[in-house]
GUTOR-258267 format. One line per field, with one value per residue (C-alpha): residue in one letter; chain; x, z, y; residue number from 0. Coordinates in Angstrom, 1 decimal. Each point is the difference from the previous one (the first is absolute). Layout:
<pts>
residu: a ... $
chaine: A ... $
c1: X ... $
c3: Z ... $
c2: Y ... $
num: NUM ... $
</pts>
This chain:
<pts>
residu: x x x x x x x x x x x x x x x x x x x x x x x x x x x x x x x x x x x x x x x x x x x x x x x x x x x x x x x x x x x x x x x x x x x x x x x x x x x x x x x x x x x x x x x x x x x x x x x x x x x x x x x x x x x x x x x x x x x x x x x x x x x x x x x x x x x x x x x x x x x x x x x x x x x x x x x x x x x x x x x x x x x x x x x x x x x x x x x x x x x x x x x x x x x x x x x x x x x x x x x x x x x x x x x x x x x x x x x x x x x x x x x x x x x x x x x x x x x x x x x x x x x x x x x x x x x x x x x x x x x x x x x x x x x x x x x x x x x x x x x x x x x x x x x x x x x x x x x x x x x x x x x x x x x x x x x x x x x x x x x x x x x x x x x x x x x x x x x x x $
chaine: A A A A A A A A A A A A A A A A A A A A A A A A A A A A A A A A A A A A A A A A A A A A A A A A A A A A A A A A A A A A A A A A A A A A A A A A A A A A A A A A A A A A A A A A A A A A A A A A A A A A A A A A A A A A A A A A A A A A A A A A A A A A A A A A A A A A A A A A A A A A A A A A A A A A A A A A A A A A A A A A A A A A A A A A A A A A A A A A A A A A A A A A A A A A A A A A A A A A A A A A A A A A A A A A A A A A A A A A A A A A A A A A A A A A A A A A A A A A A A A A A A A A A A A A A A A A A A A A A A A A A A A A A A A A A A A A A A A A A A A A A A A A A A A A A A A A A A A A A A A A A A A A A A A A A A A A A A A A A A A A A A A A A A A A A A A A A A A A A $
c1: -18.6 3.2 3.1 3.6 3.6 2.0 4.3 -0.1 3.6 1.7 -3.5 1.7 -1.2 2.3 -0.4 0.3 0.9 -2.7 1.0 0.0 2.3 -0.7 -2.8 0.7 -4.7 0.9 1.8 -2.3 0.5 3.6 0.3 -2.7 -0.1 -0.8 0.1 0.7 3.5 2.3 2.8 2.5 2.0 0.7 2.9 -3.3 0.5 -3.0 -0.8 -1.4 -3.7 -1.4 2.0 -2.4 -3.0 0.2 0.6 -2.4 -3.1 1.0 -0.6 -3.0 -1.1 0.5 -1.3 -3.7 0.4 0.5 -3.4 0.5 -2.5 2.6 3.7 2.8 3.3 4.0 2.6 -1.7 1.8 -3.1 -3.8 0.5 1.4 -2.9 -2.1 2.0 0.0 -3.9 -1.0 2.9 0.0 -3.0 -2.7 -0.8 -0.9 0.6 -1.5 0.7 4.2 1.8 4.1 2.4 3.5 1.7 3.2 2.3 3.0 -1.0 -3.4 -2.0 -3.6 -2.8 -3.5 -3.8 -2.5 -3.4 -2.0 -2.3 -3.0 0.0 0.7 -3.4 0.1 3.6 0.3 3.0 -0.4 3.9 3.2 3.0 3.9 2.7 3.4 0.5 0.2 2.7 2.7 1.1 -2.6 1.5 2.0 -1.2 -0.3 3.0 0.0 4.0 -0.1 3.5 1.6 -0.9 -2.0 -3.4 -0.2 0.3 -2.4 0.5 -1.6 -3.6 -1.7 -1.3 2.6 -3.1 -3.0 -2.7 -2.7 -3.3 -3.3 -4.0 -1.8 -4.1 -1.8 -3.3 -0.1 3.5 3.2 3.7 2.8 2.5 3.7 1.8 3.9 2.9 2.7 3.8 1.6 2.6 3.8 3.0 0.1 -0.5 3.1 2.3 2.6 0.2 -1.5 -2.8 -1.0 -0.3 -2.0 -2.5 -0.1 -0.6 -2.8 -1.7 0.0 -1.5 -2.8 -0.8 -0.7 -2.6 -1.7 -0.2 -1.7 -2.1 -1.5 -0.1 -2.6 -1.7 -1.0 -0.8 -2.1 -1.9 -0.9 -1.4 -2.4 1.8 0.8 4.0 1.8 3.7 1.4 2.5 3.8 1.4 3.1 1.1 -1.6 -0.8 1.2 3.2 3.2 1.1 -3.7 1.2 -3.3 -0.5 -3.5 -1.1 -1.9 -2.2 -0.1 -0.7 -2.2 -2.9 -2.8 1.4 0.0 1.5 -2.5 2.6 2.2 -3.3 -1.2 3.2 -0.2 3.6 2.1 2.9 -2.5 -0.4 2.2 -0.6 3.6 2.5 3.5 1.8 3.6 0.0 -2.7 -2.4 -3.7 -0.7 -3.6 0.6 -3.8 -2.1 -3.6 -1.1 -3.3 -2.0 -1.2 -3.7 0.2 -1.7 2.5 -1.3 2.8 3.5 2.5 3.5 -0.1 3.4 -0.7 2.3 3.0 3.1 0.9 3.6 -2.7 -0.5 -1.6 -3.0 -1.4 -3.1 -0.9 1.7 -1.1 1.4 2.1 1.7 4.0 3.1 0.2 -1.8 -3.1 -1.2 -3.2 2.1 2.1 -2.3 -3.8 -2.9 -1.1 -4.3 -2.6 -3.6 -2.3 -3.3 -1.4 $
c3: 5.4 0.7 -1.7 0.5 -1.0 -0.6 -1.4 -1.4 -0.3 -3.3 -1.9 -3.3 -2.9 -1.8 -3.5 -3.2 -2.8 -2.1 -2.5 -3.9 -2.3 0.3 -3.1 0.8 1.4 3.2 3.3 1.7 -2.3 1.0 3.6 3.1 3.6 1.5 3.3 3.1 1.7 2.8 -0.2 3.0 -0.1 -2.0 -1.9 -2.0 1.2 -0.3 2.7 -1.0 -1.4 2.7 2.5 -2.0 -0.2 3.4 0.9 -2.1 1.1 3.6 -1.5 -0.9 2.8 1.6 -2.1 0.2 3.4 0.3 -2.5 -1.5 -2.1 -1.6 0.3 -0.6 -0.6 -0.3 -1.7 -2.7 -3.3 -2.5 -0.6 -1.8 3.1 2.3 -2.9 0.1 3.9 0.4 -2.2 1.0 3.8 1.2 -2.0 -1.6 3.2 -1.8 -3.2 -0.3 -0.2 -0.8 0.1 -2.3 -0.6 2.2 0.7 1.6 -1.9 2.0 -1.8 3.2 -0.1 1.9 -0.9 1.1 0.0 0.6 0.9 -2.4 1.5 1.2 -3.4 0.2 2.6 -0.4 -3.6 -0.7 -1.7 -0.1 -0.5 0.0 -0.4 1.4 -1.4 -1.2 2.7 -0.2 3.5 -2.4 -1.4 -3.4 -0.9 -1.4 1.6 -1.3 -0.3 -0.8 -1.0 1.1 -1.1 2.4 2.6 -2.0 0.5 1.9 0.4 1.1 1.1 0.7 3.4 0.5 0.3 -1.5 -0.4 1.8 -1.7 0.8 -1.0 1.2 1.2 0.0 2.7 0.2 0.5 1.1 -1.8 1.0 -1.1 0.7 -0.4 -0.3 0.9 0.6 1.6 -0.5 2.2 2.5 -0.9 1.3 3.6 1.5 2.8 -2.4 -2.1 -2.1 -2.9 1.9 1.2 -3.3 -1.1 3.2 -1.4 -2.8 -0.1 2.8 -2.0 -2.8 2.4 1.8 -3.7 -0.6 3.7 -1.7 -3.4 1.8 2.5 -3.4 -1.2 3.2 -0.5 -3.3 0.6 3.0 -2.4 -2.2 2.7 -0.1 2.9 0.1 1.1 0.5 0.0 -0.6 0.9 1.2 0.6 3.5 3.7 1.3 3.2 -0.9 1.8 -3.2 -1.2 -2.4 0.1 -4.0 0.5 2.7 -3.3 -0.2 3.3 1.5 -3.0 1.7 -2.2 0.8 2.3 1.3 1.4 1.0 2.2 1.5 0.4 1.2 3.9 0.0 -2.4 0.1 -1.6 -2.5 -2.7 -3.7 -1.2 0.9 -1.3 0.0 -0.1 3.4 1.7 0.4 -0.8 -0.2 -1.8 -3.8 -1.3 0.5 -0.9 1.0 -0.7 -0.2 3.2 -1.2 -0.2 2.5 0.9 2.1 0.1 -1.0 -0.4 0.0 -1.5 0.9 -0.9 -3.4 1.9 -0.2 2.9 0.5 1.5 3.8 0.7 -1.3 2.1 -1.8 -2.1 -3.5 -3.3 0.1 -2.6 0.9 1.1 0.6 -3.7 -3.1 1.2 1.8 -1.4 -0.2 2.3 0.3 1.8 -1.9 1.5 0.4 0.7 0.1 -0.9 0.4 -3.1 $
c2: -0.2 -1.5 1.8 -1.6 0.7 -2.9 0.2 -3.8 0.2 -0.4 -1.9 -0.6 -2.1 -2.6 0.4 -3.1 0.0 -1.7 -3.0 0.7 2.4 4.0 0.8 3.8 -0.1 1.6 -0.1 -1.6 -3.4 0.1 0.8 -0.4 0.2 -3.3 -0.3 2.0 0.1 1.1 2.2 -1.3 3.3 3.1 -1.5 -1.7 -4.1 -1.7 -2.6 -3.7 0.0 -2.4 2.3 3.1 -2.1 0.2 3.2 1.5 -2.6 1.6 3.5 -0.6 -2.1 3.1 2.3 -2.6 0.5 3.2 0.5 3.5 1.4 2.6 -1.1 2.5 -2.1 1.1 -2.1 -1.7 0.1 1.0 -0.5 -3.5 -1.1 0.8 -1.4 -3.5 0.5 0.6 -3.2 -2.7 0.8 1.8 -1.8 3.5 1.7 3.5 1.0 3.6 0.5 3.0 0.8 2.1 -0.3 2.3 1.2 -3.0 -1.2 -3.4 0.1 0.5 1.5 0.8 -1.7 0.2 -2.9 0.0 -2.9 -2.1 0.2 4.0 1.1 1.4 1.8 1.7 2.2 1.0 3.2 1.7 -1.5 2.2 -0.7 2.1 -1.9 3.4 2.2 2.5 0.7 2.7 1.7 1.4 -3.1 -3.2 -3.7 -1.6 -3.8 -1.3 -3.3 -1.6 -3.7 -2.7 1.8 1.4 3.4 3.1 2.7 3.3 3.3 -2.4 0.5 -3.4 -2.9 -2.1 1.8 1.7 -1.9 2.4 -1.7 1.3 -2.3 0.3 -1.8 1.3 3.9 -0.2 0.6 -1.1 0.9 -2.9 0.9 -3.0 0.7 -2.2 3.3 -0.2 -2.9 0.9 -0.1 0.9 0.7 3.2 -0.5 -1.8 0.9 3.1 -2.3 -1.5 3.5 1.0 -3.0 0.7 3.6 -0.5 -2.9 2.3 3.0 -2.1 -1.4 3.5 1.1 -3.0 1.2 3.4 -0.9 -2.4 2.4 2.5 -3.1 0.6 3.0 -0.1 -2.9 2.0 2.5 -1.7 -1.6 -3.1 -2.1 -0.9 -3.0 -0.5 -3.5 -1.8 -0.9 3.2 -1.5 1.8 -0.4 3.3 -1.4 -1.3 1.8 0.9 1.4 2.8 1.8 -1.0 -0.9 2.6 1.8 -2.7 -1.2 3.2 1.3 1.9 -2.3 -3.2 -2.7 -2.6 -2.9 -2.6 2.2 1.2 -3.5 -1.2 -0.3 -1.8 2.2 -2.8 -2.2 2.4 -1.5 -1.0 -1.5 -2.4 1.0 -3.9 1.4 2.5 -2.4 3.0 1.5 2.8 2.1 0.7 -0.1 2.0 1.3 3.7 0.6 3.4 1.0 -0.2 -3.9 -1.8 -2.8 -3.0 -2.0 -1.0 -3.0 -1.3 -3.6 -1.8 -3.5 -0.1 0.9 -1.6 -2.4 2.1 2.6 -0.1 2.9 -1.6 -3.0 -1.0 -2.6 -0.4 -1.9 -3.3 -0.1 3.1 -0.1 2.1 1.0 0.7 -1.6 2.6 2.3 2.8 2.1 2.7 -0.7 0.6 3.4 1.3 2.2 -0.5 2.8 0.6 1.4 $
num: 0 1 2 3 4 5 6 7 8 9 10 11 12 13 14 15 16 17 18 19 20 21 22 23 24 25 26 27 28 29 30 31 32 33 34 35 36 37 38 39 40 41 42 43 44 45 46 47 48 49 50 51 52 53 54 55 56 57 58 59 60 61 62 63 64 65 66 67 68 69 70 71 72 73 74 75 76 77 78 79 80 81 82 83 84 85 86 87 88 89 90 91 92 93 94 95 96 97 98 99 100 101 102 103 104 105 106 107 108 109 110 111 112 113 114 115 116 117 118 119 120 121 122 123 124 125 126 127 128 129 130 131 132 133 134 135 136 137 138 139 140 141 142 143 144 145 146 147 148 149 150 151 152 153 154 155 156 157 158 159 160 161 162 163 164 165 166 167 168 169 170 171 172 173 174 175 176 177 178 179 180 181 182 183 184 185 186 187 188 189 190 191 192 193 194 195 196 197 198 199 200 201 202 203 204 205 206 207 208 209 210 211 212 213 214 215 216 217 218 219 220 221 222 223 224 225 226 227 228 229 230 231 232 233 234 235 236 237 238 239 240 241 242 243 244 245 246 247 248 249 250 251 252 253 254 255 256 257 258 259 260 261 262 263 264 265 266 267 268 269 270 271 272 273 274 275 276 277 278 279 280 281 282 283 284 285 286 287 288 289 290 291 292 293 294 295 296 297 298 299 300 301 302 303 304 305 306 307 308 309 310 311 312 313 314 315 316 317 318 319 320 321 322 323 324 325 326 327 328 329 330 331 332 333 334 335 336 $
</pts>
């Protein structure tokens, strides 16, 4: 059974309006999502379609390649999405999907796929959202909508979500627990601002490591196998490692196949960040220690051509920009179940 994590960067549907006057039937007569798009950058700019139709054939090229029969993905903007995704570029590889609006003001969730034809064989038999999850225990989740950015949320553990779904293959249970961590800000030798950004965001992702290895437990007690994965959103090796993760990462129940299968650890790297010229490991999966793991893979073919850290072959069509599968790699573990 082959279980990957893959942050498809910014996978976005563009929406239509449909032709006709509004009869007041429903929203879905009005408005649909059509097609699936690129966001270039945060300020929302949409790069050409071809340029998108591009880019998101080399996703799924290597997501065929890659051939997981449960796929965890980050930075997809809702369930139609993976929907439109599924039938237009991967032929419908996936039948079972499942994602939840979560917590980002950018509209970025966290998804699970299973494939078409294991269905059978893998039940799920939980599903269970924490978008609710309180820092502060007595006071409320607070989402502040404000003009021309969305919305706010405050006092929420999970930037996104830590989607938390049981999975049945034969007399086995998993608990997958699908996370995509606070991102890095600020800088931790900066100015007094940075600093307090880099505080901040790792205060906020030591918090998620704390719930998450909560989840472990509970998951463990109820005779359930658990499985961490997802963007993380920090290298535990990094100079500037803040130790945010070490509850997960050090979590007596858990472990960590691809640093034990790593002989190299300076090929052990998941994502290319384009503006410092650098990789560095941000996905991870962490599996219970009961797990019998037989083998693991880094698949770096949909990376950009800006990225020479990676020699390899490359998709064809892929270039310096917005062709590329994705900046992350598409991340797995094969168990033996």
């Amino acid at each position: 059974m082959k279980i990957t994590t893959f942050n498809v960067e910014n996978l976005f549907n563009r929406y239509v309006f449909l032709d006709g006057p509004w009869s007041g039937t429903g929203f879905e007569k009005f408005v649909m999502a059509a097609n699936v798009v690129s966001i270039a950058s945060r300020k929302g700019d949409l790069v050409t379609e071809a340029t998108t139709t591009i880019q998101r054939n080399n996703t799924a090229l290597a997501i065929e390649n890659v051939a997981p029969d449960i796929l965890v993905v980050q930075e997809i903007e809702n369930i139609y999405t993976l929907r439109n995704f599924n039938h237009e570029f991967l032929s419908d590889y996936f039948e079972t999907i499942i994602s939840l609006d979560g917590n980002d003001p950018r509209a970025i969730d966290v998804g699970l796929l299973i494939k078409k034809d294991k269905v059978g064989d893998i039940r799920v038999t939980g599903l269970r959202t924490h978008i609710d999850d309180r820092i502060v225990k007595n006071k409320p989740v607070i989402r502040d909508a404000r003009q021309n950015f969305g919305y706010v949320v405050d006092n929420a553990v999970f930037s996104r979500d830590c989607l938390e779904i049981d999975l049945q293959i034969g007399k086995t249970t998993l608990t997958i627990l699908a996370n995509h961590f606070k991102a890095q800000e600020g800088n931790p030798n900066g100015s007094a601002d940075q600093k307090m950004q880099w505080a901040k965001a790792s205060a906020r992702r030591n918090r998620q490591a704390e719930r998450v290895a909560e989840l472990v437990d509970d998951a463990r007690k109820a005779k359930k196998l658990p499985i961490v994965i997802g963007d993380l959103n920090i290298d535990s090796r990094q100079k500037t490692y803040d130790k945010s993760l070490d509850l997960v990462l050090k979590h007596k129940a858990l472990a960590d196949p691809l640093m034990d299968a790593t002989k190299d650890k300076k090929e052990l790297w998941t994502h290319f960040y384009d503006s410092e010229n650098t990789v560095s490991r941000l996905d991870y999966i962490l599996t219970d220690g009961n797990l019998d793991v037989k083998g693991v893979e880094m698949f770096r073919m949909g990376l950009s051509t800006k990225c020479k850290q990676y020699a390899g072959p490359r998709y064809p069509t892929i270039g310096p920009s917005h062709t590329e599968a994705s900046d992350h790699c598409p991340t797995s573990v094969v168990l033996k179940l």
